[in-house]
C-alpha positions as CSV (number, residue, x, y, z in Angstrom):
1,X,144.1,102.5,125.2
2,X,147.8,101.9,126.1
3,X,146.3,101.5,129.6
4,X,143.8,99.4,129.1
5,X,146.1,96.5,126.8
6,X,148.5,97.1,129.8
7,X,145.8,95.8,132.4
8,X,144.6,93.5,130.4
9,X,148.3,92.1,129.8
10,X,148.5,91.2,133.5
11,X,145.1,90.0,134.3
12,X,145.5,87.8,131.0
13,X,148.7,86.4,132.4
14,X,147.1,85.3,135.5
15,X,146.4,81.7,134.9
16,X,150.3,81.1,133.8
17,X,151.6,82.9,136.7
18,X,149.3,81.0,139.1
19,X,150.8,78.2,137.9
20,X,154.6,79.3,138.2
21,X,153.8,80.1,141.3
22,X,152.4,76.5,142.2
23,X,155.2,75.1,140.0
24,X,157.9,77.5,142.2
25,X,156.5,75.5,145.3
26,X,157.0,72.2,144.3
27,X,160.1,72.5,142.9
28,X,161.3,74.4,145.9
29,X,159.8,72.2,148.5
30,X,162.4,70.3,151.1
31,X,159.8,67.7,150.6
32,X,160.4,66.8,147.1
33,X,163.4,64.7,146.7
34,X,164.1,66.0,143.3
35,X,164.2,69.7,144.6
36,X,168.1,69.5,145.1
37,X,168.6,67.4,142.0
38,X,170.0,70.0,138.5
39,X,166.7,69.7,137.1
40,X,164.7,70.6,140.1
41,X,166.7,73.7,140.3
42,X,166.3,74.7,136.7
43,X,162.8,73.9,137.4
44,X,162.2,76.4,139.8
45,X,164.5,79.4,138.7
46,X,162.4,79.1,135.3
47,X,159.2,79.3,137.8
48,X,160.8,81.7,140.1
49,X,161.9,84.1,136.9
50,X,158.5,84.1,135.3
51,X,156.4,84.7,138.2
52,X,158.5,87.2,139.5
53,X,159.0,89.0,135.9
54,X,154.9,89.1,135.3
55,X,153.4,90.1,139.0
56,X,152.6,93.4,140.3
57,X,155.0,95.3,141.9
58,X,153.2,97.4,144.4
59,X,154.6,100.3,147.0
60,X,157.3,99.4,149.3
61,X,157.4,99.6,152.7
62,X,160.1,101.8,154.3
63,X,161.5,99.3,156.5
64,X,162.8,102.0,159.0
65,X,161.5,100.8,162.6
66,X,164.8,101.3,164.7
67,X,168.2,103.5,163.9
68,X,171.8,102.8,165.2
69,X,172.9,106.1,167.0
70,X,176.2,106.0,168.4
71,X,175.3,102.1,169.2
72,X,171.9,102.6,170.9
73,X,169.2,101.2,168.9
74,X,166.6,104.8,168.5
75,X,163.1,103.1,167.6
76,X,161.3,105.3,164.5
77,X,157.6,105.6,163.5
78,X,156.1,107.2,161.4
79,X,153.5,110.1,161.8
80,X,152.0,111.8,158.8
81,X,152.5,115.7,159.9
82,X,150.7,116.9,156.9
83,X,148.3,116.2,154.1
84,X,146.3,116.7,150.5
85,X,145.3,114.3,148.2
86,X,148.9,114.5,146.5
87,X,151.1,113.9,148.9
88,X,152.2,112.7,152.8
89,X,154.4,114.6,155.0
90,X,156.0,111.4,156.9
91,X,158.2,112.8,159.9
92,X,159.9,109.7,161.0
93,X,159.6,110.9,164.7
94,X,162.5,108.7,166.9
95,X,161.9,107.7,170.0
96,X,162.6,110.6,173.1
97,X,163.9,108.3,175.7
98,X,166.1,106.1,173.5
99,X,167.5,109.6,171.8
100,X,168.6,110.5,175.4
101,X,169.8,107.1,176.3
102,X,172.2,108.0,173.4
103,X,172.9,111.5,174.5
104,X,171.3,113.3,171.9
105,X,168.5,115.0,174.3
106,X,169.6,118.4,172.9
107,X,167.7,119.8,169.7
108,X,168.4,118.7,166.1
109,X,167.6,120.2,163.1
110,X,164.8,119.7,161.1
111,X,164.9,118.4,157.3
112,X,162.4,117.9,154.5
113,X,163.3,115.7,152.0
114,X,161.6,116.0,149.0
115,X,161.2,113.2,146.8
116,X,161.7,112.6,143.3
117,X,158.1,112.4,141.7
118,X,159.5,110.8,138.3
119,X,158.0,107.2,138.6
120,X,159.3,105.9,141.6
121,X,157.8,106.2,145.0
122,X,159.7,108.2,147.9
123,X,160.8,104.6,149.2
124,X,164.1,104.9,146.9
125,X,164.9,107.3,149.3
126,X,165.4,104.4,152.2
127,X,168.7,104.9,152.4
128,X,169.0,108.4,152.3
129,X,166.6,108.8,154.9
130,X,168.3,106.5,157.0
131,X,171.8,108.7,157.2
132,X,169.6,112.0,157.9
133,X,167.7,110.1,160.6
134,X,171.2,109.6,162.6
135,X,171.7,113.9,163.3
136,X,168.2,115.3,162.6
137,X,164.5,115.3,162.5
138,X,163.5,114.0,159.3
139,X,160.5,114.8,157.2
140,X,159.6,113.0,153.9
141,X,157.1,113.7,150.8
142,X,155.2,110.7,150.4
143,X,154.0,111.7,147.0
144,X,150.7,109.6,146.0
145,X,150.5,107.8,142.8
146,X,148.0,109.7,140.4
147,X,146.0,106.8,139.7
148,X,144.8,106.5,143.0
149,X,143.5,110.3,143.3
150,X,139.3,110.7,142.0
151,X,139.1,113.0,138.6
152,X,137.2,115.0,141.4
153,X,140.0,115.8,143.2
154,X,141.0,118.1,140.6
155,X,144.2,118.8,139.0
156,X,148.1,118.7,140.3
157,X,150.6,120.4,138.6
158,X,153.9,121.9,138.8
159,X,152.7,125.2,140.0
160,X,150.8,122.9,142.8
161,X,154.0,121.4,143.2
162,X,155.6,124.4,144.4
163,X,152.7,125.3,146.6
164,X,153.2,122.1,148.0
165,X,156.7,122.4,149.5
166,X,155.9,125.7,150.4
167,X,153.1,124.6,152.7
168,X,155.2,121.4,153.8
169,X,158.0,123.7,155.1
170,X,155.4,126.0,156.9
171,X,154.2,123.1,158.9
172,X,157.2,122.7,160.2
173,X,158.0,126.3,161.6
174,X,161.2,128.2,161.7
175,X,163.9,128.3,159.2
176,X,163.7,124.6,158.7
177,X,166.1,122.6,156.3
178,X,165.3,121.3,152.7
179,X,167.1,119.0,150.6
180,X,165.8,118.1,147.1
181,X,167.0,114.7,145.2
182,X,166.7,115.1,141.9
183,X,163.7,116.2,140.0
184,X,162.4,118.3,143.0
185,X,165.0,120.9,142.3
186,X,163.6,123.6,140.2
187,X,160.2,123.5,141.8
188,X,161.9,123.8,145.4
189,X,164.3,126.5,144.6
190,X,161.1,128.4,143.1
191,X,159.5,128.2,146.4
192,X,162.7,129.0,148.3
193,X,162.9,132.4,146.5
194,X,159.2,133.1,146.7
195,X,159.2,132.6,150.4
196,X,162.2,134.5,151.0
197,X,160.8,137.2,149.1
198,X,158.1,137.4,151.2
199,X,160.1,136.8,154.0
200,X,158.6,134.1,155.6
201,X,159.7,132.7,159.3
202,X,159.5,129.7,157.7
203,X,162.2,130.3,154.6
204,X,164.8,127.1,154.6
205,X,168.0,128.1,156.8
206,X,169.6,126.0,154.1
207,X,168.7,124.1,150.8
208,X,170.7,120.8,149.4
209,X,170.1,120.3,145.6
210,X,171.5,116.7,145.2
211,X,171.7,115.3,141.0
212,X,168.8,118.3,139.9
213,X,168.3,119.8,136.5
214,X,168.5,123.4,138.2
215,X,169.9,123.9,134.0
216,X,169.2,121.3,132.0
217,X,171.2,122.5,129.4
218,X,174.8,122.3,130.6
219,X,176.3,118.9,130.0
220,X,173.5,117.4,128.7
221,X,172.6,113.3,129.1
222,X,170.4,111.0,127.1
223,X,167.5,111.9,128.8
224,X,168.0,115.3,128.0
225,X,168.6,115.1,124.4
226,X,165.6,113.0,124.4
227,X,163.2,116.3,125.9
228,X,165.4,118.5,123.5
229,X,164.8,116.4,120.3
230,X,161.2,115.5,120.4
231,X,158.7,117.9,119.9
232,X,156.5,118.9,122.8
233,X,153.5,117.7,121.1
234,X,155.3,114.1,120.7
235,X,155.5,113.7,124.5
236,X,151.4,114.6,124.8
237,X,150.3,112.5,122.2
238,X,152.0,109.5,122.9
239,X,153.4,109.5,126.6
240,X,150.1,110.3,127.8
241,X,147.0,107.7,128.8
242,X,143.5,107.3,130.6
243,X,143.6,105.4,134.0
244,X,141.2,102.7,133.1
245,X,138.8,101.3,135.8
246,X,138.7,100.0,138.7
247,X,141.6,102.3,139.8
248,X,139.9,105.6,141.8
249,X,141.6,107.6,139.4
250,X,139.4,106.3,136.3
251,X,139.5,108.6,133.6
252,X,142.5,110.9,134.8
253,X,144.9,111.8,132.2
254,X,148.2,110.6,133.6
255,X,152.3,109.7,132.5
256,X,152.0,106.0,133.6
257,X,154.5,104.9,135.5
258,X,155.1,101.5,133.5
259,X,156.1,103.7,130.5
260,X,158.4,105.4,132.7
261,X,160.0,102.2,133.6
262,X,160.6,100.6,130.3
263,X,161.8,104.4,129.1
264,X,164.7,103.7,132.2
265,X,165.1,99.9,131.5
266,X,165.5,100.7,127.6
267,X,168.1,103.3,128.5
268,X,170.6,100.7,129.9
269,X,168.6,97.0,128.5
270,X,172.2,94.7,128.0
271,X,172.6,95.3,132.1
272,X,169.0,94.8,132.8
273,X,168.9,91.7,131.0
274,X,172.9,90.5,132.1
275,X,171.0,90.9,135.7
276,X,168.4,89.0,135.7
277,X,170.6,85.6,133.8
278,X,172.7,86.1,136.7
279,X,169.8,86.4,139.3
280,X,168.5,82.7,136.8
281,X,172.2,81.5,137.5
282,X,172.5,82.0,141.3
283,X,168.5,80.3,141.7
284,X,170.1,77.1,140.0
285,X,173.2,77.0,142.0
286,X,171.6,77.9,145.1
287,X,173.5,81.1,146.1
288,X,170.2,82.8,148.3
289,X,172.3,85.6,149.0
290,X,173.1,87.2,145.3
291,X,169.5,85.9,144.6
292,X,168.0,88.2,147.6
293,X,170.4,91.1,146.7
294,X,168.9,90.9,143.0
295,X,165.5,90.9,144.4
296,X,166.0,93.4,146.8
297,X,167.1,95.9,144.3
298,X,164.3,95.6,141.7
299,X,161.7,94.9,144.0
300,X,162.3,99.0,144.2
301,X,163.4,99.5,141.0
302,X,159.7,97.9,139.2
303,X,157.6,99.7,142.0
304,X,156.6,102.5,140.1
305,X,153.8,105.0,140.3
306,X,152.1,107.6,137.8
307,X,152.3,111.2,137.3
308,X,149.5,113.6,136.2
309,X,149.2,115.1,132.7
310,X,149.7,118.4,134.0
311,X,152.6,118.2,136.1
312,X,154.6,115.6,133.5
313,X,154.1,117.9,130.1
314,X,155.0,121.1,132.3
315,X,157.8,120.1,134.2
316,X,158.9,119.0,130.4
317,X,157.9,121.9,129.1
318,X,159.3,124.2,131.8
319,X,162.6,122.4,132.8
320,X,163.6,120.1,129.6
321,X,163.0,122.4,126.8
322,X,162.5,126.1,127.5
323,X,164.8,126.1,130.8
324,X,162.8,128.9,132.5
325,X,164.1,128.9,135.9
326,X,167.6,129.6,134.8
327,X,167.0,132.0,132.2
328,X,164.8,134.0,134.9
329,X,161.3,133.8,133.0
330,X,159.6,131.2,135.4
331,X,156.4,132.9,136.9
332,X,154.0,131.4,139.4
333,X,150.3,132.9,139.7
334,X,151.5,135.4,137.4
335,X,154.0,136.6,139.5
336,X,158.2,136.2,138.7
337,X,160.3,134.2,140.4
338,X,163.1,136.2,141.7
339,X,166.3,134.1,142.6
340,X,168.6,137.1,143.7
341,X,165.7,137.7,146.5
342,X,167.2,134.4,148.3
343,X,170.1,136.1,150.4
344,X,170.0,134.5,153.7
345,X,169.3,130.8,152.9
346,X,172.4,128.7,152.2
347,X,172.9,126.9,149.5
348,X,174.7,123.4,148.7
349,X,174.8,121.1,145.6
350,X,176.4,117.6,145.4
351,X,176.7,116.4,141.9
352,X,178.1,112.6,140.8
353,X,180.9,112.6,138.5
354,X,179.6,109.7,136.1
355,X,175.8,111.1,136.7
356,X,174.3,110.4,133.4
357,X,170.7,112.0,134.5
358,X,171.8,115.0,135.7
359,X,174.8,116.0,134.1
360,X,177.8,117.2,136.0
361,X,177.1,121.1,135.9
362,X,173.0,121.3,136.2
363,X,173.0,121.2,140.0
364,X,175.7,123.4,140.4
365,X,174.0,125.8,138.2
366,X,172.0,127.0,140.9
367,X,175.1,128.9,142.8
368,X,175.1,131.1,139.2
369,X,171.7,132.0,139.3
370,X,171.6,132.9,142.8
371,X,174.1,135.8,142.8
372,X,172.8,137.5,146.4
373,X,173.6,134.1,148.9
374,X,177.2,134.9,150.7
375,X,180.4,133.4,149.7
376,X,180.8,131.9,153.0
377,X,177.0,130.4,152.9
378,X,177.6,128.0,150.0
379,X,179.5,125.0,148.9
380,X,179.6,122.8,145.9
381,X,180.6,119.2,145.9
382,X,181.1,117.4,143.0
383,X,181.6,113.4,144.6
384,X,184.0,111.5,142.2
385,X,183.1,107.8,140.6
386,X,179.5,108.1,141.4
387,X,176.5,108.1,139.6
388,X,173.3,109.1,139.9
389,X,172.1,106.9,142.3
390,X,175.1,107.2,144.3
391,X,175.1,110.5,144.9
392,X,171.9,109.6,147.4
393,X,172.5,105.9,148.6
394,X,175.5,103.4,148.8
395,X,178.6,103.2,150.3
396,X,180.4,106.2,149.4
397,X,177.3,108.5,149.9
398,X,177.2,107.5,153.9
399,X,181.4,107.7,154.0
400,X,181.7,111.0,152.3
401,X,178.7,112.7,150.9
402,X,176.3,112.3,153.6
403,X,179.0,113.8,156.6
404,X,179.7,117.1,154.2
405,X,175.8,117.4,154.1
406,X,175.3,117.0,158.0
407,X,178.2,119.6,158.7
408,X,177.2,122.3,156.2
409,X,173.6,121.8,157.7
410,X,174.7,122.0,161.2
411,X,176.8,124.9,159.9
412,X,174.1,126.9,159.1
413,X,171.5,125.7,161.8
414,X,170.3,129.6,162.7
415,X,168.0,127.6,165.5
416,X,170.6,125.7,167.5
């Protein structure tokens, strides 16, 4: 029903934001002599705010057509190396001849990314991807928002998550590279010891856990307290709704992703709204470029997608409130998952000190409860006044985070 009063809510709006929208271009027009004038301004920052406050916010484009290596512009596209329903593998494949124009003709290391699949689409990752895409060859999940995938397509849970990184790191052969942001952690560390194990050729040479609840329980956040507190049959009988028609997922069970976002937006609401006065300020005074860094951001930050029934209540279930991973009782297909079988894949975690998602401590957990990878073979970085966010994106993640990840990578490259 939640669903339902959510699309109706927009389509209802309609009318009023047609006419903001009309109103934006009068009052913005070079044409109207009162455009310039205090009220004109006013005018369309109030039309400006409310269109921008009730449209749809649907997935970003990446952006990424060219790279700066060592000066020479390396043009990117992107090529989808595998598939299901669920998700993309995007390799952003750079361009041969401009790679040896900047004298990087020799081979460089492959990297899967995995995205968060927590509400956002893999886009937040833009930045992130952008650094990798300097020293390796980078590969991205593209997860797909559940609304879009037919009931018929069956179900997609965390189990299927797992399965899905193992089969992503298959595709791309031997003793690849993977680096989990965030949620992705326990799921790709499960598939790291299964495949190693098993003793796959295509095992990661190394694994990058970057603000993950490996242990949810050590230094725990709001969010955390929030999955500890509430009883699991809280979060399935009221975070959980039908996709309502026309979407192709009509009738799926699903975690929306607009509940997701108002869960965040709640979480820190004086700087949410403090933001968008100042965005209403800088639209009356003119200042474009504060008004297109504003827009910028939560042009992202609103682009949000849903999660499946399945994969939400168990990653809760499994990660938030009965930790199973680190107390060594996760199974998958009945079978345990053995983290002191990982012995030759090296292991790295970069935690932000003022992470309030992932508490300083989860993502380091993962060194304790995988007692069998050599001394040398690991390090653990703990990056000082950053968040979470920072940890994978901004300025001090490119000056000091990113180079520590590209040498302990290259370190451990058994391919080159």
């Amino acid at each position: 029903m939640l669903y339902a009063l959510h699309e109706y809510a927009y389509h209802a709006a309609s009318p009023l934001r047609l006419a903001a929208q009309m109103a934006r271009s009068f009052w913005g027009s070079h044409a109207n002599p009162a455009s310039d004038t205090a009220l004109g301004r006013t005018l369309y920052a109030s039309a400006e705010m409310f269109s921008n406050l009730t449209r749809r916010y649907g997935k970003p484009a990446w952006g990424i057509d060219t790279i700066d290596i060592d000066g020479v512009d390396v043009r990117v596209r992107q090529v989808t190396a595998w598939s299901s329903p669920w998700c993309r593998m995007i390799h952003f494949a750079r361009d041969r001849n401009d790679l040896r124009r900047a004298g990087r003709a020799a081979f460089e290391p492959a990297v899967l990314i995995v995205a968060p699949l927590s509400g956002h689409y893999a886009t937040l990752l833009r930045g992130t991807v952008r650094e990798f895409l300097k020293d390796h060859e980078v590969y991205v999940t593209d997860w797909t928002n559940a609304r879009q995938v037919p009931v018929l397509e069956g179900r997609f849970d965390f189990y299927d998550y797992i399965d899905h990184v193992r089969d992503m790191l298959r595709a791309l052969g031997p003793r690849p590279h993977v680096v989990a942001v965030c949620q992705p952690g326990p799921p790709v560390l499960a598939a790291a010891a299964l495949m190693a194990e098993d003793g796959e050729e295509s095992r990661p040479a190394s694994m990058t856990f970057m603000g993950s609840p490996i242990d949810a329980r050590l230094s725990p956040t709001v969010t955390n307290r929030l999955a500890e507190e509430k009883p699991f049959t809280w979060f399935k009988s009221q975070m959980i709704h039908t996709v309502p028609p026309p979407y192709p997922g009509a009738g799926r069970r699903v975690y929306p992703g607009f509940v997701q976002l108002y869960s965040f937006m709640s979480m820190n609401e004086e700087r949410h709204v403090d933001a968008h006065w100042d965005y209403f300020g800088s639209l009356v005074k003119g200042d474009g470029d504060s008004a297109a860094k504003h827009l910028e951001f939560y042009d992202e930050y609103l682009s949000v997608l849903d999660l499946t029934e399945e994969f939400y209540l168990q990653t809760i279930d499994i990660v938030f409130q009965n930790y199973l991973l680190p107390k060594g009782e996760l199974t998958h297909n009945g079978r345990p998952v053995k983290l002191d079988a990982i012995t030759d894949v090296a292991l790295m975690t970069v935690e932000g000190e003022e992470d309030d998602i992932s508490g300083v401590g989860q993502t380091q957990a993962a060194h304790k409860i995988c007692p069998n990878i050599p001394k040398e073979r690991r390090e653990l970085l703990v990056q000082p006044k950053v968040g979470h966010y920072g940890v994978f994106n901004g300025r001090r993640f490119r000056e000091e985070i990113y180079p520590r990840i590209r040498a302990f990578i290259r370190g451990n490259d058994e391919l080159r």
